[in-house]
C-alpha positions in Angstrom: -14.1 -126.9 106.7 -10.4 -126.2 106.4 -9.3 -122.9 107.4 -7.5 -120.9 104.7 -4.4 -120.8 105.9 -4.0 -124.3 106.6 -5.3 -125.0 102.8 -2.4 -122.8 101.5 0.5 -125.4 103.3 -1.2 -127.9 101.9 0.7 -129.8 98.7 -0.5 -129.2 95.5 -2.6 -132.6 95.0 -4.6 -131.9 98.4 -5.4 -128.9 97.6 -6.9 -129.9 94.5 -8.9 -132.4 96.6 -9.9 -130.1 99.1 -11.7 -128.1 96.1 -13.0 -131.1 94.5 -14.7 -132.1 98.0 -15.6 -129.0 99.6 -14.9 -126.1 97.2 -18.0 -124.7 95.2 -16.9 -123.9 91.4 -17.9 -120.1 90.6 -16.6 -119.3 86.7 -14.0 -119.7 84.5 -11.8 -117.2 82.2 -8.9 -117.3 80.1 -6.1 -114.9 80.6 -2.7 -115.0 78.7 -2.8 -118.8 77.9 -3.7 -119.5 81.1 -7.3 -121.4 82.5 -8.0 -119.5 85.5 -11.1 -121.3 87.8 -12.9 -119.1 90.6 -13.8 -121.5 93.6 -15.9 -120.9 96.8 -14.2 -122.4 100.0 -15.6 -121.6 103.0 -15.4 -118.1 103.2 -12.6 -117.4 101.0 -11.8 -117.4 97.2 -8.9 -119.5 95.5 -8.3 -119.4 92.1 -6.5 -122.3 90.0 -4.6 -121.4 87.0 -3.9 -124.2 84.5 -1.8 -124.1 81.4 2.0 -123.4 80.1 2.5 -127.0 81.8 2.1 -125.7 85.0 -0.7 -125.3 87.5 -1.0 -122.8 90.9 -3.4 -122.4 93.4 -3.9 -118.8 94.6 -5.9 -117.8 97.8 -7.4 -114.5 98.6 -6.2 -112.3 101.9 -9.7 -112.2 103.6 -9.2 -108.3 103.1 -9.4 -108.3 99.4 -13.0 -106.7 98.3 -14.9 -109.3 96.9 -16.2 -107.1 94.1 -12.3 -106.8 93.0 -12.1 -110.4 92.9 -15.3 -111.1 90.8 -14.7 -108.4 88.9 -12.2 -110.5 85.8 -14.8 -112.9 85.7 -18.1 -110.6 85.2 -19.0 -112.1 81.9 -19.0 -115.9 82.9 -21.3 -115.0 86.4 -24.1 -113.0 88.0 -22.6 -111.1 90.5 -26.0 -110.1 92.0 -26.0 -114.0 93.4 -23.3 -113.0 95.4 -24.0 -110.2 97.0 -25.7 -109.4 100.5 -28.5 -106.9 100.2 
């Protein structure tokens, strides 16, 4: 599995390949014309943002809370099936 850091220094068409391949699809929201996709990768969360004729990958510091990060996308997932008891 690639390391997060090594993911973000990758180009823009790996990366998208990286997620295809090894990057589990959480949810999907919409925010400000923008599709914004929530992705598993290893143990780190990327989100892709899609729209305006553009497209960005975004990684998560392994700091950030994970409830924060779930938290825009509450209505499209369980969060219970992420959570350690």
């Amino acid at each position: 599995m690639i390391e997060s850091s090594m993911f973000q220094k990758l180009p823009l068409w790996h990366q998208e390949e990286v997620l295809v391949k090894h990057g589990t699809l959480l949810a999907q929201r919409t925010h400000k014309g923008w599709t914004v996709t929530l992705y598993a990768l290893g143990n780190s969360f990327v989100e892709r943002w899609t729209g305006k004729g553009a497209e960005v990958m975004a990684s998560f510091a392994k700091t950030a809370n994970v409830l924060e990060i779930l938290e825009p996308y509450t209505d499209a997932i369980n969060i219970q099936d992420y959570l350690e008891y």
